[in-house]
N, CA and C atoms as an extended XYZ file, in Angstrom:
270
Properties=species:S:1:pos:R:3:atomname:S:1:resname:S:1:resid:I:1 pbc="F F F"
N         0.814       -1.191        0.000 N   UNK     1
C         0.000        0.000        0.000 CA  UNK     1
C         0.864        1.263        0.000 C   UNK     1
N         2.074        1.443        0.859 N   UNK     2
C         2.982        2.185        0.923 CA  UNK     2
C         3.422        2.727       -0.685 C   UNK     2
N         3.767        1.253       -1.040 N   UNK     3
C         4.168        1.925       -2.475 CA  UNK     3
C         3.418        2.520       -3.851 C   UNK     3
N         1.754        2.568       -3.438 N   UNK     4
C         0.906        3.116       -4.388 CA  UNK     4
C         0.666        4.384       -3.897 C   UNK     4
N         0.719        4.537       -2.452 N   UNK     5
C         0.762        6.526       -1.982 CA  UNK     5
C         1.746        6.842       -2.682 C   UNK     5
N         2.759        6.466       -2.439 N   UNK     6
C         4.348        6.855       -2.929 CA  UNK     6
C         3.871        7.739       -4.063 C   UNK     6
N         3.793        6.311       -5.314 N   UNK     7
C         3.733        6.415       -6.486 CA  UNK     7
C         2.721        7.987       -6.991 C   UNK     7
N         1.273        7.553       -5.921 N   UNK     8
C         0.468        8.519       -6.248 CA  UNK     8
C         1.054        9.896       -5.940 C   UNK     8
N         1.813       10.385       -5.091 N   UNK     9
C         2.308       11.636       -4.701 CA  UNK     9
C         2.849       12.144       -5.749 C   UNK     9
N         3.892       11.411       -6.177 N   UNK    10
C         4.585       11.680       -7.200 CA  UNK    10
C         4.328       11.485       -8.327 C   UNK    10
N         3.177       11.095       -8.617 N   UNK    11
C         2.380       11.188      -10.154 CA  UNK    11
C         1.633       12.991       -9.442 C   UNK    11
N         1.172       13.113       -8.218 N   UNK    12
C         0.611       14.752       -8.037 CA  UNK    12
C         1.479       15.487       -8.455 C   UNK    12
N         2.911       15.283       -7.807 N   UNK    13
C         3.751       16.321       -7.493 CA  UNK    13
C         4.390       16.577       -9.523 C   UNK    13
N         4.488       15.643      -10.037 N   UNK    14
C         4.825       15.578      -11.272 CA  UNK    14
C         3.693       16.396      -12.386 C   UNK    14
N         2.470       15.979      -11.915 N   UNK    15
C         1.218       16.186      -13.160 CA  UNK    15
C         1.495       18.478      -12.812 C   UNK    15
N         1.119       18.445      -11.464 N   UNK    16
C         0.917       19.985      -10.896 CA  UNK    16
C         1.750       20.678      -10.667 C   UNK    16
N         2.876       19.982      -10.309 N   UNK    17
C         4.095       20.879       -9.458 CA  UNK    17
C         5.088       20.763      -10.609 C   UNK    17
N         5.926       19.494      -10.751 N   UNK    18
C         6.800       19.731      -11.654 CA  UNK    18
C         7.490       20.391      -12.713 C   UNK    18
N         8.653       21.142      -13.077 N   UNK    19
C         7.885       22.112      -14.466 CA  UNK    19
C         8.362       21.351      -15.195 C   UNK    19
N         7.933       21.244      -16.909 N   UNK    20
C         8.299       21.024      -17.848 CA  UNK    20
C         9.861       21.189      -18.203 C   UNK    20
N        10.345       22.272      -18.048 N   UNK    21
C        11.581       22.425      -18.522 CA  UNK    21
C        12.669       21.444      -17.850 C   UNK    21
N        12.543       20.512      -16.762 N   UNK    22
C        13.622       19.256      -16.423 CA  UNK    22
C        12.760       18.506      -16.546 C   UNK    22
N        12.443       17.920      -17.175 N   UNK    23
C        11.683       16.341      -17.997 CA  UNK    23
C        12.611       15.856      -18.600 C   UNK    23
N        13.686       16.665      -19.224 N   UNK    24
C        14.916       15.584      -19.688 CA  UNK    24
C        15.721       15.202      -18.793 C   UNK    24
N        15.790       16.417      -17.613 N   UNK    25
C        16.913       16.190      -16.645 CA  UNK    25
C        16.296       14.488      -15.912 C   UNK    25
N        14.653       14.680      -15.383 N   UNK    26
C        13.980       13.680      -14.534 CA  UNK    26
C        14.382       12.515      -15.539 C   UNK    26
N        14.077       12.462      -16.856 N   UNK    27
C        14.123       11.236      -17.299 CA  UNK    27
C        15.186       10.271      -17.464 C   UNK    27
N        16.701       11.254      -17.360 N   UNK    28
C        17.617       10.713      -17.003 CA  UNK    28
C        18.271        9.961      -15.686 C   UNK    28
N        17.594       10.798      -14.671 N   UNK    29
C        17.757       10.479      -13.424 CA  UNK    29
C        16.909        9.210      -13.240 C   UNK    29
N        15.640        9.447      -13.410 N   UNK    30
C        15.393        7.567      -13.567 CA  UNK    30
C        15.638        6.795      -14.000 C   UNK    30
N        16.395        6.587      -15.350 N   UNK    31
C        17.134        5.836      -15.632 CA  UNK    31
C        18.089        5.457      -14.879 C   UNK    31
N        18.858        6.297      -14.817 N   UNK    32
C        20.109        5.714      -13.468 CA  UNK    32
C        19.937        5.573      -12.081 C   UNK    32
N        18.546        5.681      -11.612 N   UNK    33
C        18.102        5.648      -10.520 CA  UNK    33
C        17.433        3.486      -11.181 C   UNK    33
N        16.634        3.820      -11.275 N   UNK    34
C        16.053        2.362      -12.343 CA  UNK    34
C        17.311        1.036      -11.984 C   UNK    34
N        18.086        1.798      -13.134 N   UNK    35
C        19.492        0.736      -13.084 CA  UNK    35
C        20.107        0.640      -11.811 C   UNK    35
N        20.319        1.312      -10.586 N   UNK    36
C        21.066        1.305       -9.551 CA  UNK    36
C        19.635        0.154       -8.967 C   UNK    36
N        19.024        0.341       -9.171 N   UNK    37
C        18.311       -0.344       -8.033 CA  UNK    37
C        18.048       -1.715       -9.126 C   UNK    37
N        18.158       -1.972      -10.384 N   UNK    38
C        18.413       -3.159      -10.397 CA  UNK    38
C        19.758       -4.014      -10.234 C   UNK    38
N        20.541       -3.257      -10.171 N   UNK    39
C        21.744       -3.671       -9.939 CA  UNK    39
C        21.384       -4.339       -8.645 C   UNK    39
N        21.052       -2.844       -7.782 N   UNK    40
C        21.334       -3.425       -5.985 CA  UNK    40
C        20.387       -4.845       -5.837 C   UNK    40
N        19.500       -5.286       -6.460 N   UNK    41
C        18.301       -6.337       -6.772 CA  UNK    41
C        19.528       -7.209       -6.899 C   UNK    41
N        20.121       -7.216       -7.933 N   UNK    42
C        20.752       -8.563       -8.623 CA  UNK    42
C        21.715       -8.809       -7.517 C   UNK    42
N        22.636       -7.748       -6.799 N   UNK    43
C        23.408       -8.209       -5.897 CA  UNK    43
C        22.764       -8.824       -4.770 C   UNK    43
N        22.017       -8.402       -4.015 N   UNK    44
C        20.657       -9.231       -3.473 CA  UNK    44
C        20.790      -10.384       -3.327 C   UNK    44
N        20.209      -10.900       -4.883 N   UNK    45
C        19.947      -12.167       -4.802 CA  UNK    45
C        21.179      -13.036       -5.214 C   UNK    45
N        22.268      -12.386       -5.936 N   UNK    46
C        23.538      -13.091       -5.704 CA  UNK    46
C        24.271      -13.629       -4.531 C   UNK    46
N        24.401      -12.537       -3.809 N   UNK    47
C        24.470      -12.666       -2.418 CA  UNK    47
C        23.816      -13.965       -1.441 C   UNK    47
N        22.711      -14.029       -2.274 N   UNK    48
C        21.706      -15.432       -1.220 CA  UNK    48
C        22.648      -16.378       -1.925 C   UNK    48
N        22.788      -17.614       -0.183 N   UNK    49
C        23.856      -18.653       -0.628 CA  UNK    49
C        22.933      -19.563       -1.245 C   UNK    49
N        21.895      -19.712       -1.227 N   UNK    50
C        20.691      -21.035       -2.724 CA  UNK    50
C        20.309      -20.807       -3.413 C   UNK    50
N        20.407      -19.422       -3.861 N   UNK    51
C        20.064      -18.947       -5.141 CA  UNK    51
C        19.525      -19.890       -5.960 C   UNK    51
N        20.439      -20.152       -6.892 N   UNK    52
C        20.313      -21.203       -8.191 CA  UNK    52
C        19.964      -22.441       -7.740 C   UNK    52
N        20.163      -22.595       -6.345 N   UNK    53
C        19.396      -23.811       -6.511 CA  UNK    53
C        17.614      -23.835       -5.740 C   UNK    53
N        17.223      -22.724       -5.454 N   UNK    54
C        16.033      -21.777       -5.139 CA  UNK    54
C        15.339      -21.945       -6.555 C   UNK    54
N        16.133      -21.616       -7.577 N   UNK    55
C        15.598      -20.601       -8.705 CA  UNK    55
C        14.966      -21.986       -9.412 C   UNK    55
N        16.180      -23.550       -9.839 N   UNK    56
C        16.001      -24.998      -10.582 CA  UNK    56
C        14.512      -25.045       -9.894 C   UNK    56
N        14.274      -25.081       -8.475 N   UNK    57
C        13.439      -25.436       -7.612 CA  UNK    57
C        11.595      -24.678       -7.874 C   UNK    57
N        11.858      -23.496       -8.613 N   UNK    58
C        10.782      -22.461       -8.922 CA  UNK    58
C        10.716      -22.610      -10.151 C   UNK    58
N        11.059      -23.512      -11.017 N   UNK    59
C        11.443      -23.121      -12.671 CA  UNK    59
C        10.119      -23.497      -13.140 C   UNK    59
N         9.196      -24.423      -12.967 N   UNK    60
C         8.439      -25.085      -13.598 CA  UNK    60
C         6.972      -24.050      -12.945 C   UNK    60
N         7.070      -24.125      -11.662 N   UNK    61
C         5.999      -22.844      -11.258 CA  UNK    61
C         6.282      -21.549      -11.821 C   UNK    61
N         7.165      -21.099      -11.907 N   UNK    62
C         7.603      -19.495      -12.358 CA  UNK    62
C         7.598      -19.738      -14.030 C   UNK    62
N         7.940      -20.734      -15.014 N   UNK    63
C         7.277      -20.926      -16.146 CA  UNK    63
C         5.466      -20.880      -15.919 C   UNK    63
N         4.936      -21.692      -15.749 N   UNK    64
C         3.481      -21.312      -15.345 CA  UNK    64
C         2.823      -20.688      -15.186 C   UNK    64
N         3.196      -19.294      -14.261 N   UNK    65
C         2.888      -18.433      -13.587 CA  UNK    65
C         3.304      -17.197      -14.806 C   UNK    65
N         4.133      -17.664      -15.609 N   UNK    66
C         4.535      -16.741      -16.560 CA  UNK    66
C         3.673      -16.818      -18.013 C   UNK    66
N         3.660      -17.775      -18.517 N   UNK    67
C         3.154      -18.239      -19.496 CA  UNK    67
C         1.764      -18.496      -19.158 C   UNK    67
N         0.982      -18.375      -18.332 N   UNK    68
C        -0.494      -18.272      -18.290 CA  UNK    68
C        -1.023      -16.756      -18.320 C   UNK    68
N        -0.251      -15.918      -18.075 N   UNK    69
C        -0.909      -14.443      -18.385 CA  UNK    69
C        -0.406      -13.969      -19.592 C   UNK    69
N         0.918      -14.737      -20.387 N   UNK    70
C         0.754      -14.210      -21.712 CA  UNK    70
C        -0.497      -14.444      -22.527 C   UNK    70
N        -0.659      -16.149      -22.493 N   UNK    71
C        -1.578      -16.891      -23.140 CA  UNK    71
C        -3.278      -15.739      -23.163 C   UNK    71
N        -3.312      -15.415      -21.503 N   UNK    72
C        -4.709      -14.859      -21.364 CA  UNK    72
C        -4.829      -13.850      -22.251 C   UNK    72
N        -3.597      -12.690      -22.335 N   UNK    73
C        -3.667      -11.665      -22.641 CA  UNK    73
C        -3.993      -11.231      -24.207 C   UNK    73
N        -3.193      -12.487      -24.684 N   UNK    74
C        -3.117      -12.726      -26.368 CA  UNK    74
C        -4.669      -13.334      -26.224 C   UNK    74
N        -5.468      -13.928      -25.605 N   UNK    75
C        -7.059      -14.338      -26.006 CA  UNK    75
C        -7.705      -12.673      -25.631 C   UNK    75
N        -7.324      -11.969      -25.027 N   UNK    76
C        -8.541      -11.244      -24.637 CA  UNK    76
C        -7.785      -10.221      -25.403 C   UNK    76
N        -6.749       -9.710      -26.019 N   UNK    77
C        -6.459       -8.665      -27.125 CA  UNK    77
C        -7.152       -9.246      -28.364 C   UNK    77
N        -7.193      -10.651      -28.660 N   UNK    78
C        -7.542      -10.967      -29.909 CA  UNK    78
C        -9.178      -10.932      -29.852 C   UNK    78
N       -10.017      -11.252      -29.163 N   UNK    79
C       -11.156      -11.268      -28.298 CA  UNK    79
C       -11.816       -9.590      -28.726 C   UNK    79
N       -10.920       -8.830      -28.181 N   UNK    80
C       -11.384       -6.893      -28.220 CA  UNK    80
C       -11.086       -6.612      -29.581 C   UNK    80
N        -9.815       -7.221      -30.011 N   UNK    81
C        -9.621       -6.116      -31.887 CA  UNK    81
C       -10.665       -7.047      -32.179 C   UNK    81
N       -11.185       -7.999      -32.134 N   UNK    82
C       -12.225       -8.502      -33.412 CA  UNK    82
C       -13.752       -7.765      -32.874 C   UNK    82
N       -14.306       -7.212      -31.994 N   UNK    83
C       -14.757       -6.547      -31.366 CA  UNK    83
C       -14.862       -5.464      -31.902 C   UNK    83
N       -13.710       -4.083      -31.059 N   UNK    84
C       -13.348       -3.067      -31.783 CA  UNK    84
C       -13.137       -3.137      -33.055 C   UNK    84
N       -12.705       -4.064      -33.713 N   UNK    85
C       -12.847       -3.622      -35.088 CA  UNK    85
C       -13.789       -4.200      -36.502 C   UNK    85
N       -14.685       -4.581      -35.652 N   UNK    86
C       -15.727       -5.652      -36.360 CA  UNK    86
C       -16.554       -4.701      -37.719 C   UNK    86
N       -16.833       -3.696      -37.418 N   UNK    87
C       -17.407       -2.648      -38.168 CA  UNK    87
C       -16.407       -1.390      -38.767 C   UNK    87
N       -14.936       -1.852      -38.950 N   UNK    88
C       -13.951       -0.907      -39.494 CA  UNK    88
C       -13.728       -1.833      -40.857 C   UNK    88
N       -13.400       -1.305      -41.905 N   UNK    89
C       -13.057       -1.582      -43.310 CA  UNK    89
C       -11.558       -2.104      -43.265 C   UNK    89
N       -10.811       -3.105      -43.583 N   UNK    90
C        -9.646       -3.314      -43.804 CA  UNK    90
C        -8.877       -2.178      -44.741 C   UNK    90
């Protein structure tokens, strides 16, 4: 929950407050803000001594868990364009 106030503040403070003229500066800074914190992620979990053998152990659930919301997503996009576009001309 913490991290959707967060988010929401700073979607306020961005939409009202922010000015336009550092939008290049911000967009850079998240980038390297982004990357530092995936870095600090990967060291993380490098750091854990079962890692890889955690990860062999999750492979077949974390395939699953992965590949069932592509599958959904590709039925219910294909599902809406034939929908949305049932009455448009090729």
């Amino acid at each position: 929950m913490a991290i959707i106030i967060v988010m929401s503040i700073g979607f306020l403070i961005g939409y009202f407050i922010f000015p336009k003229k550092w939008k290049g500066k911000n967009d850079r800074i998240q980038i390297l803000l982004t990357t530092l914190l995936i870095f600090s992620m990967g060291v993380s979990l490098g750091s854990r001594e079962n890692f890889l053998k955690d990860i062999i152990g999750m492979g077949w659930e974390s395939l699953v868990l992965c590949v069932l919301p592509i599958i959904g997503s590709i039925i219910v996009v294909y599902g809406l364009s034939i929908v949305a576009f049932k009455n448009k001309k090729h």
